[in-house]
C-alpha positions as CSV (number, residue, x, y, z in Angstrom):
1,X,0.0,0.0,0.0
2,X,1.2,3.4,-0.4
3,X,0.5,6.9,0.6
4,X,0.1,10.3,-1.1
5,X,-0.6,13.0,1.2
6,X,-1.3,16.7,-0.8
7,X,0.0,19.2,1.5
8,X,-1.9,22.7,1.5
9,X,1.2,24.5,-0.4
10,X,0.6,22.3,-2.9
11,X,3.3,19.6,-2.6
12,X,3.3,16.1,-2.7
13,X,5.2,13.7,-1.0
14,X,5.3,10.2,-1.3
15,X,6.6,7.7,1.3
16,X,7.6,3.9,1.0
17,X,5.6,0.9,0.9
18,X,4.3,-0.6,4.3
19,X,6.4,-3.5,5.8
20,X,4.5,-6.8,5.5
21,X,5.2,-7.6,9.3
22,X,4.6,-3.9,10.7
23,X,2.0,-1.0,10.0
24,X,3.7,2.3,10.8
25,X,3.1,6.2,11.3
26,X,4.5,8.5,8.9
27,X,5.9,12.1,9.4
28,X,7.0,14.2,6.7
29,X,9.2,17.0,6.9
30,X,8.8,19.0,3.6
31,X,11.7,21.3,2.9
32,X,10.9,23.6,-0.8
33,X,14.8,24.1,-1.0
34,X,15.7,20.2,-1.2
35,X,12.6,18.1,-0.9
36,X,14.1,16.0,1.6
37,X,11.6,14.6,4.6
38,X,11.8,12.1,7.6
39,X,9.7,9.9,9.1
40,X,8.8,8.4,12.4
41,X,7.2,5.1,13.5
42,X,5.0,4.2,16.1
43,X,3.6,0.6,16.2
44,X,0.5,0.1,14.9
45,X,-1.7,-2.2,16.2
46,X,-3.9,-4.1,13.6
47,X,-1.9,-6.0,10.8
48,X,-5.5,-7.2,9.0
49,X,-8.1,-4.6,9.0
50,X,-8.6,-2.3,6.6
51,X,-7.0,1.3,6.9
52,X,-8.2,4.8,6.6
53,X,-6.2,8.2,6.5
54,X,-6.9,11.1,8.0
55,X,-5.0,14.2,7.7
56,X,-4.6,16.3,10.8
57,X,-2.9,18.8,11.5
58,X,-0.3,21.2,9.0
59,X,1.2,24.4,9.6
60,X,4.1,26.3,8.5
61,X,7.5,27.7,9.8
62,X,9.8,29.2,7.9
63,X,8.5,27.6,4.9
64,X,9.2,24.5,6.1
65,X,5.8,22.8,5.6
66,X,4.7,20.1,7.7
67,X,1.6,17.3,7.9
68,X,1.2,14.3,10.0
69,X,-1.1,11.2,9.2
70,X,-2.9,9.7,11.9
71,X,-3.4,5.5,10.0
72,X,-6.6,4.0,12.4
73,X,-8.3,0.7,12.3
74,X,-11.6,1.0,10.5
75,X,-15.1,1.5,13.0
76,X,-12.1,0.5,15.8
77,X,-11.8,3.6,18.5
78,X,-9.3,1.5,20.4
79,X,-7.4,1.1,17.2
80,X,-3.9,2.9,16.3
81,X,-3.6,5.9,17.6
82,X,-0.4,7.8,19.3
83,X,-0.5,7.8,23.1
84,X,-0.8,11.4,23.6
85,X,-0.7,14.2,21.1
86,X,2.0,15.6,22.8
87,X,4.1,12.6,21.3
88,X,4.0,13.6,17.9
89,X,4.9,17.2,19.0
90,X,7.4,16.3,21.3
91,X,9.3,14.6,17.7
92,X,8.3,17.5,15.7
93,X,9.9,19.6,18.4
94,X,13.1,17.8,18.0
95,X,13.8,18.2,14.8
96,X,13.4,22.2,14.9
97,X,16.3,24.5,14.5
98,X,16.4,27.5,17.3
99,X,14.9,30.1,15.5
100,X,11.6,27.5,14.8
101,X,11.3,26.6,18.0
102,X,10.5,30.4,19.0
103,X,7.9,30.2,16.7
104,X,6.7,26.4,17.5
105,X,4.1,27.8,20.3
106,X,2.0,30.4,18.1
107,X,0.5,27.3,16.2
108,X,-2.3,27.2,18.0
109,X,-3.1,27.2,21.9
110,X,-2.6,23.1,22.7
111,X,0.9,23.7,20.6
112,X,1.2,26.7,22.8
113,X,1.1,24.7,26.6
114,X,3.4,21.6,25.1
115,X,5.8,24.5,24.3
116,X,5.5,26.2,27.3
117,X,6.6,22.5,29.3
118,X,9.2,21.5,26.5
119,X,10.7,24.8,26.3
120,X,10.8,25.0,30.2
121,X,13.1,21.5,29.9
122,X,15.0,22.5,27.2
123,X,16.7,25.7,29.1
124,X,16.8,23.5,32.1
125,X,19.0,20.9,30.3
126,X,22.9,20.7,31.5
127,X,24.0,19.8,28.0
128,X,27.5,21.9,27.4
129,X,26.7,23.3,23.4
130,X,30.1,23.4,21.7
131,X,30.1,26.6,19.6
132,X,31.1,27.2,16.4
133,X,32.0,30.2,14.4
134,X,31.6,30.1,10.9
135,X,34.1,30.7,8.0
136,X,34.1,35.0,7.7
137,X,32.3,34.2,4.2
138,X,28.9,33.1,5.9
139,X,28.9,35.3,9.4
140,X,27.2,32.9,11.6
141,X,27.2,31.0,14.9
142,X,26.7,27.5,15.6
143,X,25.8,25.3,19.0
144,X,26.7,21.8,18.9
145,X,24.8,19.0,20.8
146,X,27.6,16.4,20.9
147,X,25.7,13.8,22.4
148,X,22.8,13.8,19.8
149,X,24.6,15.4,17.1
150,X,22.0,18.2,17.0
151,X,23.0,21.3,15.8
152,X,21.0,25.2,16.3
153,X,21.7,28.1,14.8
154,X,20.7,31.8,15.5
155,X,19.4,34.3,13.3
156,X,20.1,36.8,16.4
157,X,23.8,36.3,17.3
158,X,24.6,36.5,13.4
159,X,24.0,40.4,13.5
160,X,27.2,40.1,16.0
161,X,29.1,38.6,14.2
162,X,32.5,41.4,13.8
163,X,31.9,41.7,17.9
164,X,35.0,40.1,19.4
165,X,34.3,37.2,21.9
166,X,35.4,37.3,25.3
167,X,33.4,34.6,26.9
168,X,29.9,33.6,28.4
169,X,28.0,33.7,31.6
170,X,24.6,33.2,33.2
171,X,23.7,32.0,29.5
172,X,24.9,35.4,27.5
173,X,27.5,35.4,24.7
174,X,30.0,38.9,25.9
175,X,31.1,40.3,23.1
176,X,33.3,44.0,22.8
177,X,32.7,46.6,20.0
178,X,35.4,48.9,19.3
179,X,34.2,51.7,21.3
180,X,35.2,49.3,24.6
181,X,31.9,48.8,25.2
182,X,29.9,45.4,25.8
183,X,27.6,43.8,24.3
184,X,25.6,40.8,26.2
185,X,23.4,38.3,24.1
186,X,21.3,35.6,25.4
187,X,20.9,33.7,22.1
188,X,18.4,31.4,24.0
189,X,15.5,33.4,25.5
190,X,16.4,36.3,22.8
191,X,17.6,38.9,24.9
192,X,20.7,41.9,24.6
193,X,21.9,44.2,26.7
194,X,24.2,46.6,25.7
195,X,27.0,48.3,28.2
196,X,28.5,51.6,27.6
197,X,32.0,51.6,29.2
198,X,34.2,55.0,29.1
199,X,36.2,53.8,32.0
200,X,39.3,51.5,30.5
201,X,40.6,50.6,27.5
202,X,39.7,47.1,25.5
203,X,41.3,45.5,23.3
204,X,39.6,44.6,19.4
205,X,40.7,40.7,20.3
206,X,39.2,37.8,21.4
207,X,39.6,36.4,24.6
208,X,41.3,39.2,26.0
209,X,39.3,39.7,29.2
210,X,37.7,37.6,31.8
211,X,34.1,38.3,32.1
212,X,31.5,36.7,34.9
213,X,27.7,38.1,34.4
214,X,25.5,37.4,37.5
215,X,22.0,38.8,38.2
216,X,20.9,40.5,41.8
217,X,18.6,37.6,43.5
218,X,14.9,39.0,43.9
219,X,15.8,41.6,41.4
220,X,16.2,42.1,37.2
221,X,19.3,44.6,38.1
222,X,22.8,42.5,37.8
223,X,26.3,42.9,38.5
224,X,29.2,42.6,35.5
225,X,32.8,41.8,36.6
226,X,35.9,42.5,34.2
227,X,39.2,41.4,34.4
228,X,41.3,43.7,32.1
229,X,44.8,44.2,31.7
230,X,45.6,42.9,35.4
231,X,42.6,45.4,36.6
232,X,39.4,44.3,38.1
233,X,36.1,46.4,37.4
234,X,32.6,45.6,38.4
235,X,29.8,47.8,36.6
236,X,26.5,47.6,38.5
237,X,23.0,47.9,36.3
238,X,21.1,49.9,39.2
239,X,23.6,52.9,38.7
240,X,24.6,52.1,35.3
241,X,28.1,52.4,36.6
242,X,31.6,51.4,36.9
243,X,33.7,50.8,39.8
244,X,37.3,49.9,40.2
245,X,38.8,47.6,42.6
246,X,41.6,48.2,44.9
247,X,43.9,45.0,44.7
248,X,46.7,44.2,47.0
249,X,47.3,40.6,45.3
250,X,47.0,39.6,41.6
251,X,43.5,38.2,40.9
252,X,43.3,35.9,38.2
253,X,40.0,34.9,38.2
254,X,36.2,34.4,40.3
255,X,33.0,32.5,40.4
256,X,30.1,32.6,41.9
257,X,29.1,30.0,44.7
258,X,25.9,30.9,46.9
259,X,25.2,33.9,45.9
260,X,28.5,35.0,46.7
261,X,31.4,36.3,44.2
262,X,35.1,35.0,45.1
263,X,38.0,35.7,43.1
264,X,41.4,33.8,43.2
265,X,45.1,34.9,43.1
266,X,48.1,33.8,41.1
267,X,48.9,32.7,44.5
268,X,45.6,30.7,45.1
269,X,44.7,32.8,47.9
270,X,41.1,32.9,48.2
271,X,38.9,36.4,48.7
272,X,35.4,37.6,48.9
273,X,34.6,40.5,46.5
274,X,32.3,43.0,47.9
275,X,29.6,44.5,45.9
276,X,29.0,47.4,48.3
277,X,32.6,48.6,48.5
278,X,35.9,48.6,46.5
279,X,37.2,45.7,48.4
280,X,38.2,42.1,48.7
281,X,38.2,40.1,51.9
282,X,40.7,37.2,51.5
283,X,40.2,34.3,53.5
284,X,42.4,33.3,56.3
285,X,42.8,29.6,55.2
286,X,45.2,26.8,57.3
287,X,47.3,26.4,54.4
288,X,49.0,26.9,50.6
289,X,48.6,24.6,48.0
290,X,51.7,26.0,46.6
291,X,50.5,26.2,43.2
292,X,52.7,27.3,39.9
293,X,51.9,30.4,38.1
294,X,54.3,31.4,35.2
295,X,53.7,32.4,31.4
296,X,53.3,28.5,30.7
297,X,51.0,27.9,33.8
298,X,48.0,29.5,35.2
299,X,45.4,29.5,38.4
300,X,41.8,29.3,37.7
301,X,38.4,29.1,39.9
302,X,35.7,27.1,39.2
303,X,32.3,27.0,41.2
304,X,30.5,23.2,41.1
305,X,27.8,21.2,42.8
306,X,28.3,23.2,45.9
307,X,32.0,23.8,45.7
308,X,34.5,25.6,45.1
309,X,37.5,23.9,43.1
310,X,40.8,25.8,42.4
311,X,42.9,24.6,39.1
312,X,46.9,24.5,38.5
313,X,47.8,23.9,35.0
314,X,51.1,23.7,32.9
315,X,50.5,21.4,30.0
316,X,52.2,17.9,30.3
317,X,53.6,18.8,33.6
318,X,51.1,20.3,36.5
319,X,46.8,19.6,36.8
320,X,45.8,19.7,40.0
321,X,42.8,20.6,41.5
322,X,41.8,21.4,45.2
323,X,38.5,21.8,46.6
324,X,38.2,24.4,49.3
325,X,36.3,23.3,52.9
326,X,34.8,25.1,54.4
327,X,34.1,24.1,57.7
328,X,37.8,23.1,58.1
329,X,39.1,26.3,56.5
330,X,41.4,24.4,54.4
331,X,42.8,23.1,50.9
332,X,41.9,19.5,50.3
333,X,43.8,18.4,47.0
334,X,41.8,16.2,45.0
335,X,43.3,12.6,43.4
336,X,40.6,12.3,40.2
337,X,37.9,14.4,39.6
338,X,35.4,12.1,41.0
339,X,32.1,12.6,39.1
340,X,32.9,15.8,37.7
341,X,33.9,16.4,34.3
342,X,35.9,19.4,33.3
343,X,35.6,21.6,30.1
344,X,38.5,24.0,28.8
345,X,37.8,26.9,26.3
346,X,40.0,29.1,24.8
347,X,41.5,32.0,27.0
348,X,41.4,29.3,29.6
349,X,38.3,29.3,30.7
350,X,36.8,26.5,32.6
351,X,33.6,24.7,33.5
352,X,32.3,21.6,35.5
353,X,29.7,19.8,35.1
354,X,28.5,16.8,37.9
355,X,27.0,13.6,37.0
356,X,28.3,14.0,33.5
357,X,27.2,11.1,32.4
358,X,23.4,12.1,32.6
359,X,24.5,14.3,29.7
360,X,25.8,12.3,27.5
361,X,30.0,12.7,29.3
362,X,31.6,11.0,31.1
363,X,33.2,11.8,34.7
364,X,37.0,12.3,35.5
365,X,37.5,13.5,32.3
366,X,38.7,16.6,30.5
367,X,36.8,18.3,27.3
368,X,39.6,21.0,25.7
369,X,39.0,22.9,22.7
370,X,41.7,23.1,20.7
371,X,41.4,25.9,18.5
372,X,44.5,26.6,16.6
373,X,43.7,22.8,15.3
374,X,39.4,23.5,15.1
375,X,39.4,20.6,16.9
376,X,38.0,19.6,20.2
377,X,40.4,16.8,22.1
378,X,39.1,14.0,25.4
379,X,41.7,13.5,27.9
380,X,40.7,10.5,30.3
381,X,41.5,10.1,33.6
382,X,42.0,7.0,35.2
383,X,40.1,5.3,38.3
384,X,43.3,6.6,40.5
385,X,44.7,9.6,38.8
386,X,44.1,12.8,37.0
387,X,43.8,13.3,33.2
388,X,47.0,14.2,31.5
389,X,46.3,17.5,29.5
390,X,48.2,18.7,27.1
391,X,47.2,22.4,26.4
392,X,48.4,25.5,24.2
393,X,51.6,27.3,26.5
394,X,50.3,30.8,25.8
395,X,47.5,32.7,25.1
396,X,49.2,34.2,22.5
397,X,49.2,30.7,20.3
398,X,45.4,31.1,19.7
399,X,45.3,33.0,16.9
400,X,43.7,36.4,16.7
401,X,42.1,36.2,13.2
402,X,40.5,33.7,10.9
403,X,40.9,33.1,7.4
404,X,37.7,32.7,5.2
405,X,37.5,29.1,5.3
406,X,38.5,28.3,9.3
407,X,35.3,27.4,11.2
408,X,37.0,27.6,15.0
409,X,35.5,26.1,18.1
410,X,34.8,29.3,20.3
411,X,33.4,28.4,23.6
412,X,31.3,25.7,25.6
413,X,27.9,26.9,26.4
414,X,25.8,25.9,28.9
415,X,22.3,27.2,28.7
416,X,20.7,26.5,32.0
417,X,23.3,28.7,34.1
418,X,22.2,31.7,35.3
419,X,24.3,33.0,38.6
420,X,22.7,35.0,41.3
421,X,24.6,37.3,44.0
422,X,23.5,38.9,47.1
423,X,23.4,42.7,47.2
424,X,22.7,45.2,49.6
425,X,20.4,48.0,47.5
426,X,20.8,51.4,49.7
């Protein structure tokens, strides 16, 4: 038996002949640019009866057109049908690229409340994105779902595509204009803010500051820390201001762990940033975990599951990581990583993500981008010992431009972060 379904722009689309042993659902994706379609199954119940099709439901995104054919058992109301409606919408869902999916809920109001639930998931999801920048020629952005091999693009971010990237936070791409000033884009729920800064100098590079984004709990208003040229500067939305931050020690970095911001030294000396002075508080722990900061190493900070881990890195010859207790006031220096995976970036930032292996990872192990190869390398640690990195010495091996054909790794992006502080409003 075979199928022809006339879709209401007026194109038809075939699909094979039934299996013998099986009856099956079809869906078609129609694309007018390449004709190409998919299908899903569902098992059908009755193998003898005689069929009748019904079609549906159709609507249109994009100009992608699509219809879905309900096959039931004739005068049978316990014959083939799909659980739930929400089934079929829940595949259609999948197969949508980001800029769809925004549009997936003005259907009509039933496609409206599965997209209100789906959508809710889908930001919650831990999944690190890989992204990817495009060759200069095509000006676009990229996120990469390794574990399903899914990828989304965004009309949005394109428009920023000559901003330099310096990192993400709380979900937002930062990006610079040449004027020093920032740009923050939350390619996800579709929101910018822009950040006028007169107060230091940026470079036109990539990867040239440290940037942490983290919203005021119980309040829209949110705090933006920079690290710039060895300066630290906080601007704060509810003033539309910038501070800068009295320093006796190098900070190198900060995360945010209960609503609290701490930065770390090139000394791994631990401190408290304060949002309602110019100050940092450093902690008065038992002891030094003597780490090694040189042009070939570096100290970062990295906020996970509850905890606070510090990192030592010089490639092929130093990874350690300690985890700071609190109760004891102390550096406990960590054997493996336990069931935490790690993810490096370029400028070396760093991420952790628990229970990686809900995600599609795997734990004790180390995700680096590699990005004068445009590659992206797995290190694996052992049940007893650390991963054995091998990373880029300097920051000045990544290169600061592209060619029109290199399509570099940028970033991991994690969508469901979104850091909140504590802050005293006067």
């Amino acid at each position: 038996m075979q199928i022809i379904t006339k879709m209401g722009s007026g194109t038809i689309l075939k699909n094979k002949k039934f299996c013998k042993d099986q009856k099956q659902f079809f869906f078609y994706r129609d694309q007018n640019l390449n004709g190409s379609y998919l299908q899903g199954r569902v098992q059908y119940l009755s193998q003898k009866k005689k069929l009748w099709f019904r079609n549906i439901e159709f609507f249109f995104l994009n100009h992608i057109t699509f219809s879905f054919v309900v096959i039931q058992r004739e005068k049978n109301e316990d014959s083939c049908r799909l659980s739930t409606f929400w089934d079929l919408l829940d595949i259609i869902s999948k197969m949508l690229d980001l800029d769809e999916l925004f549009q997936f809920g003005n259907v009509c109001k039933n496609w409206w409340q599965f997209h209100k639930i789906y959508w809710r998931n889908f930001m919650a999801s831990q999944k690190p994105l890989l992204v990817q920048m495009s060759s200069i020629s095509k000006k676009s952005f990229s996120f990469i779902n390794l574990a399903h091999q899914k990828v989304y693009h965004s009309k949005m971010l394109n428009n920023f595509f000559r901003f330099t990237y310096q990192g993400s936070s709380s979900g937002y791409f930062i990006m610079t204009r040449r004027n020093n000033s920032f740009i923050l884009i939350n390619p996800f729920k579709r929101k910018k803010r822009k950040i006028i800064n007169s107060t230091f100098e940026v470079d036109f590079s990539c990867f040239v500051c440290r940037v942490l984004l983290a919203f005021v709990r119980g309040s829209k208003e949110f705090i933006f820390v920079v690290l710039c040229r060895n300066n630290l500067y906080v601007y704060k939305s509810q003033n539309f201001g910038w501070v800068t931050y009295s320093r006796s020690q190098k900070v190198v970095d900060f995360a945010v762990l209960h609503n609290t911001i701490y930065v770390v030294t090139d000394k791994a000396n631990i401190g408290i940033l304060s949002l309602s002075s110019t100050n940092i508080s450093f902690l008065e722990l038992n002891s030094s975990p003597g780490v090694t900061f040189t042009p070939y190493s570096h100290v970062r900070l990295v906020s996970c599951d509850g905890h606070l881990l510090v990192l030592n890195f010089m490639s092929k010859v130093v990874f350690d990581a300690y985890k700071i207790d609190f109760s004891n006031m102390d550096y406990v220096k960590l054997e493996t990583l336990g069931d935490l995976a790690l993810f490096h970036a370029p400028g070396r930032n760093y991420y952790a993500l628990s229970n990686p292996e809900l995600w599609g990872y795997e734990k004790n192990y180390v995700y680096v981008i590699d990005l004068p190869y445009h590659k992206y390398r797995v290190y694996k640690g052992d049940g007893n010992k650390m991963p054995k990195l091998v990373l880029p010495f300097l920051i000045a091996d990544y290169p600061r431009t592209y060619s029109y054909t290199e399509q570099p790794y940028l970033d991991w992006y994690f969508r469901h972060q979104h850091y909140e502080v504590d802050y005293p409003f006067v």
